[in-house]
VODO-141288 format. One record per residue: residue number from 1; residue in one letter; y, z, x of N, C-alpha, C in turn. Coordinates in pm, whole numbers, padded with zeros to 5 digits, m for minus. Each point is the difference from the previous one (the first is absolute). Example, Ala and Ser with C-alpha at 12.3 -4.5 7.8 and 13.67 -1.06 7.14 Angstrom:
num = 1	residu = A	nv = m00569	nw = 00780	nu = 01319	cav = 00119	caw = 00000	cau = m00089	cv = 00120	cw = 00000	cu = 00090
num = 2	residu = S	nv = 00105	nw = m00072	nu = m00035	cav = 00119	caw = 00006	cau = 00082	cv = 00109	cw = 00073	cu = m00077
This chain:
num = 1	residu = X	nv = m03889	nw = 02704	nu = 05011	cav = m00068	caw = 00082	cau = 00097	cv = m00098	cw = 00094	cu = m00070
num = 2	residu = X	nv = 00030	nw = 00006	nu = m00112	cav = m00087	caw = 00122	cau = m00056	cv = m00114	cw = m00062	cu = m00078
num = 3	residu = X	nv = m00009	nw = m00157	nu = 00002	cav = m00117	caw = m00038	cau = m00067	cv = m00125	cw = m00021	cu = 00082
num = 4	residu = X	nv = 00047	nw = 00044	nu = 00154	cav = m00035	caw = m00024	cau = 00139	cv = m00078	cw = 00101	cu = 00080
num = 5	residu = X	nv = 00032	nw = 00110	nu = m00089	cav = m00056	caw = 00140	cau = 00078	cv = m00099	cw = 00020	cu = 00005
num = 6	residu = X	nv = m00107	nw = 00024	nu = 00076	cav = m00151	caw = 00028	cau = 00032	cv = m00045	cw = 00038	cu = m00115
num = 7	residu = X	nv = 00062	nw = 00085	nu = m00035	cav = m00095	caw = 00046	cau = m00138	cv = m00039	cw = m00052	cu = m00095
num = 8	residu = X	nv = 00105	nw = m00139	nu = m00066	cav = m00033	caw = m00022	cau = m00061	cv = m00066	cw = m00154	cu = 00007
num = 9	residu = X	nv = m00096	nw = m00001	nu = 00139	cav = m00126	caw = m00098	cau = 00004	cv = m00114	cw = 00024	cu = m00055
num = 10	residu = X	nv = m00041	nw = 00052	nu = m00074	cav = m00092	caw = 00004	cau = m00089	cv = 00041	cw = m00045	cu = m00124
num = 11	residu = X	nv = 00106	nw = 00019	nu = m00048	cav = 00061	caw = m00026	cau = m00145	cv = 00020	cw = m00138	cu = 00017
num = 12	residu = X	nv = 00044	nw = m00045	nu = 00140	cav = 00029	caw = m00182	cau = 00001	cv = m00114	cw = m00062	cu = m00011
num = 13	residu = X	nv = m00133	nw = 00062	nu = 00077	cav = m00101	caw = m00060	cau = m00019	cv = m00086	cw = 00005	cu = m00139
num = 14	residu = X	nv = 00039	nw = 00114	nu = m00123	cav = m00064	caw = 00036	cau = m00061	cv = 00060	cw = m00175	cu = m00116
num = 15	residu = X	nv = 00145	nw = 00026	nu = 00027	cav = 00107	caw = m00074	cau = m00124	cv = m00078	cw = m00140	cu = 00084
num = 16	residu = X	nv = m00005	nw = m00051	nu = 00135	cav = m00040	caw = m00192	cau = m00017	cv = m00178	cw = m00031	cu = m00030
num = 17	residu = X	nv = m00072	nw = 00151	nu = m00023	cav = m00141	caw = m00021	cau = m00019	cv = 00008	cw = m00022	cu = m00217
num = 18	residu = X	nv = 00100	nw = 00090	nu = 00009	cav = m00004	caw = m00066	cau = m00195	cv = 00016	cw = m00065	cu = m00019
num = 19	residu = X	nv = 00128	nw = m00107	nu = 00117	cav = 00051	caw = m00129	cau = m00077	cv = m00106	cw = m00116	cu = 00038
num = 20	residu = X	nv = m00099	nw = 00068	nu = 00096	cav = m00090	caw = m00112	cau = 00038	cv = m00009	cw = m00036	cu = 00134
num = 21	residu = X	nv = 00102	nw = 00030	nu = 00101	cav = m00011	caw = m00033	cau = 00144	cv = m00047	cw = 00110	cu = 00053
num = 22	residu = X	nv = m00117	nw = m00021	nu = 00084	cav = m00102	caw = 00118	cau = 00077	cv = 00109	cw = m00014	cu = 00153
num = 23	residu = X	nv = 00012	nw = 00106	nu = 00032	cav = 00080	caw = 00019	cau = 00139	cv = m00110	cw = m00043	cu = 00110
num = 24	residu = X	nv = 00000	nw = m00087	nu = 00105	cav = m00055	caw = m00003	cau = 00092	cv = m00034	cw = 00114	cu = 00150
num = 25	residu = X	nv = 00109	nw = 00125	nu = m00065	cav = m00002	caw = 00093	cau = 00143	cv = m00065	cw = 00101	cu = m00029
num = 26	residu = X	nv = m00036	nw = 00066	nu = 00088	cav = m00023	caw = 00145	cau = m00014	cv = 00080	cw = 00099	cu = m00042
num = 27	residu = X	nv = m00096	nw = 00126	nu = 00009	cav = 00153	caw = 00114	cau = m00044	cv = 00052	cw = 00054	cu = 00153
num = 28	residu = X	nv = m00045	nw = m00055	nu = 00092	cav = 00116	caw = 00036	cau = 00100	cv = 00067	cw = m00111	cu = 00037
num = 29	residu = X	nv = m00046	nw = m00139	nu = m00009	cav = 00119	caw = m00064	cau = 00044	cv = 00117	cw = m00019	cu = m00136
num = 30	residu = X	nv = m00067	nw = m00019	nu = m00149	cav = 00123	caw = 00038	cau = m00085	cv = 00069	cw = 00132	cu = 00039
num = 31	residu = X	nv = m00051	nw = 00116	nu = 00037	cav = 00108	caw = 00098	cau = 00038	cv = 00072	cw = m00068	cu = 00091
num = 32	residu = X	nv = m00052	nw = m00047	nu = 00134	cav = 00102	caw = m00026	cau = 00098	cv = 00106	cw = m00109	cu = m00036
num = 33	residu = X	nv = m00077	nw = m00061	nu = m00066	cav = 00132	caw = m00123	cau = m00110	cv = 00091	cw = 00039	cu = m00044
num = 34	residu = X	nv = m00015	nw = 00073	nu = m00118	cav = 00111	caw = 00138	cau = m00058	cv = 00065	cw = 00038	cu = 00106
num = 35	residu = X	nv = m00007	nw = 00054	nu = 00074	cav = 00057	caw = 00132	cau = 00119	cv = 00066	cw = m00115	cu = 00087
num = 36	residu = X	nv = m00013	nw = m00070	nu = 00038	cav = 00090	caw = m00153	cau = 00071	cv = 00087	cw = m00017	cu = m00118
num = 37	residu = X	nv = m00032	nw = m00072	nu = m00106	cav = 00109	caw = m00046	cau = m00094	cv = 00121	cw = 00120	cu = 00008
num = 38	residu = X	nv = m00098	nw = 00160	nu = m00062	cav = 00160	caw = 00062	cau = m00018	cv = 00055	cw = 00085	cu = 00137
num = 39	residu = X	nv = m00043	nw = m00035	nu = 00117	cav = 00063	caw = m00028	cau = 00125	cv = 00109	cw = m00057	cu = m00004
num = 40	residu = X	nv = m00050	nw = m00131	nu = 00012	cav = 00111	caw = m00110	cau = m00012	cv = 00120	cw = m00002	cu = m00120
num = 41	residu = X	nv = m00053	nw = m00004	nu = m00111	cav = 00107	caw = 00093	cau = m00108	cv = 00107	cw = 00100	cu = 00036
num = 42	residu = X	nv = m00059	nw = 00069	nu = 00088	cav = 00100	caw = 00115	cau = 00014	cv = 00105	cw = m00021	cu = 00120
num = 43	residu = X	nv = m00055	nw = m00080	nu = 00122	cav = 00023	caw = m00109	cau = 00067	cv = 00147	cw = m00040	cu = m00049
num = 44	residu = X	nv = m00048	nw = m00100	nu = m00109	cav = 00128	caw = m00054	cau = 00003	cv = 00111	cw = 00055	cu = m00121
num = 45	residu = X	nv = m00078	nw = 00128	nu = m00091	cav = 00081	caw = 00071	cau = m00034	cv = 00083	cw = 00058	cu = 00078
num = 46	residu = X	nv = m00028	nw = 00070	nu = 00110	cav = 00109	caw = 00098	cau = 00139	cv = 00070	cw = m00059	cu = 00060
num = 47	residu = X	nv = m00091	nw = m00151	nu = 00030	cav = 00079	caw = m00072	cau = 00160	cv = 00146	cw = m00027	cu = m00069
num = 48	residu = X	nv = 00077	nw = m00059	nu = 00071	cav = 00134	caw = m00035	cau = 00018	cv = m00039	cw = m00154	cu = m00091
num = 49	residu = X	nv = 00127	nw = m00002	nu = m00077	cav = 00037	caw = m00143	cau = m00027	cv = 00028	cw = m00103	cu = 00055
num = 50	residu = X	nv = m00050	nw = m00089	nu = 00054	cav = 00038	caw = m00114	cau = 00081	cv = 00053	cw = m00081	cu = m00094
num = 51	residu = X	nv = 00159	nw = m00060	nu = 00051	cav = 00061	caw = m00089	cau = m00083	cv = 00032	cw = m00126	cu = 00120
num = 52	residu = X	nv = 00008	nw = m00099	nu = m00033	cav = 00009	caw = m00137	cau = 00043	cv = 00204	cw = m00004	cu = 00044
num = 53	residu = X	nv = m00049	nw = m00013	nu = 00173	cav = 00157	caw = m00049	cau = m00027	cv = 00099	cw = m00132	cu = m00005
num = 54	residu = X	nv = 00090	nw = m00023	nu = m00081	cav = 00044	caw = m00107	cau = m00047	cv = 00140	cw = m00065	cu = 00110
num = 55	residu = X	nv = m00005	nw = m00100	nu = 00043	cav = 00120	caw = m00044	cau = 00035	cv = 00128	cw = m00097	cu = m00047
């Protein structure tokens, strides 16, 4: 979750422009990318465990 946090979309985009992959988004839809991912992160960090039941 914490590699996920808004803030640090600039640093993701900065680290795949060195290795050579140019990001196709902007800086608001990479923010809104970020900010969904650690949504959902946190999501299913809180929610309840769903376990499968066996008969």
């Amino acid at each position: 979750m914490l590699l996920f946090m808004p803030i640090n979309g600039p640093l993701w985009r900065m680290g795949l422009s060195e290795i050579g992959y140019e990001v196709p988004l902007g800086e608001f839809q990479g923010f809104a990318l970020t900010l969904i991912l650690f949504v959902v992160g946190a999501g299913l960090l809180i929610g309840p465990k769903i376990q499968r039941t066996t008969e």
